[in-house]
N, C-alpha and C positions, 0 to 999 in steps of 0.2 A: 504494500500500500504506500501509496504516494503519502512525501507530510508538504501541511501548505502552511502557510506564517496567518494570523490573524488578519493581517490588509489583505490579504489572498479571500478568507473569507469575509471580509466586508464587503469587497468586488459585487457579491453576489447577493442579488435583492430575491431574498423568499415572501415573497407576500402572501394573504388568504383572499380569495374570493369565492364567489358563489356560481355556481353555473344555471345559467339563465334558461340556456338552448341544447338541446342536444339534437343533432343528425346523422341517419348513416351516411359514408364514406366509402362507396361502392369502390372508388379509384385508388385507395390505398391499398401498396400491395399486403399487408397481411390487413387483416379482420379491423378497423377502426372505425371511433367517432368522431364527427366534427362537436365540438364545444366552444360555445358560448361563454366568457366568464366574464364577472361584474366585478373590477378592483374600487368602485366606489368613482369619489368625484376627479382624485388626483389623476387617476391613470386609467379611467373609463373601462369599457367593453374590452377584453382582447379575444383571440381566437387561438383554439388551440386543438390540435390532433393527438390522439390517448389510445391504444390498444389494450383496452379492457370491455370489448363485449362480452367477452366469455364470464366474466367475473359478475359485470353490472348490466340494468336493463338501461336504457333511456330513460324514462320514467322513473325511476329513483334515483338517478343522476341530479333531476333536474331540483334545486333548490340546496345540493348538498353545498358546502364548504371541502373548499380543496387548498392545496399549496403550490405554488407555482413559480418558478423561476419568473422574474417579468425582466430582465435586464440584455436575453440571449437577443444577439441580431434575429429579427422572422427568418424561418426556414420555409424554403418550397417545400410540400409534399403534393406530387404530382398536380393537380390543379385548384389546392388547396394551401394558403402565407397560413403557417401558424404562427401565431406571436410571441406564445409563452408556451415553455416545457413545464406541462402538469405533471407533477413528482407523483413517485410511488412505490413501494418497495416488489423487487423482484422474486419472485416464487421462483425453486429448481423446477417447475415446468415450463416457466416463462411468463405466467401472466404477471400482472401486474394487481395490485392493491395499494388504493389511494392513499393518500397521506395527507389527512383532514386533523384541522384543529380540534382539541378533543372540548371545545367548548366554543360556542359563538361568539367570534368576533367581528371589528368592523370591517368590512372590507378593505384589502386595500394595505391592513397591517402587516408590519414589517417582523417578520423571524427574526429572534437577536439568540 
């Protein structure tokens, strides 16, 4: 494992938001959502690609709190800018499990 210096991890802005929208993602080569998430008023709507359908539905997607990188340049995935990489921890099968604040906060808040 890599070590980083403290200014290493400051670099990097984990904020929570709430996801607004969920869609499939026909064009993504494995299994994905398009998301919708709400960082509040500083840093608005961003958009974000997640491969967790196996884990989660749409529909209880939508209101949860999530954690997300907001600082990465947007990535193309195929015909979809994601803005922000939604965090989550990786399973030895590969899925993914979100990494949600374990208690409501406002959007938009900053990981320390």
């Amino acid at each position: 494992m890599a070590t980083i210096t403290w200014q290493d991890f400051e670099k990097v802005e984990l904020r929570a938001g709430t996801i607004i929208e969920v869609s499939d993602f026909p064009k993504a080569r494995k299994p994905a959502y398009k998301l919708l998430i709400d960082f509040g008023l500083g840093i608005g709507v961003k958009r974000s690609s997640a491969q967790i359908t196996k884990l989660y539905t749409k529909e209880e997607l939508v209101g949860k709190q999530v954690i997300c990188v907001t600082n990465f340049p947007p990535r193309q995935i195929a015909d979809f800018m994601s803005e922000v990489l939604t965090t989550g921890f990786i399973l030895e099968d590969g899925e993914v499990v979100l990494s949600e604040p374990q208690k409501k906060v406002p959007n938009g808040s900053l990981l320390a």
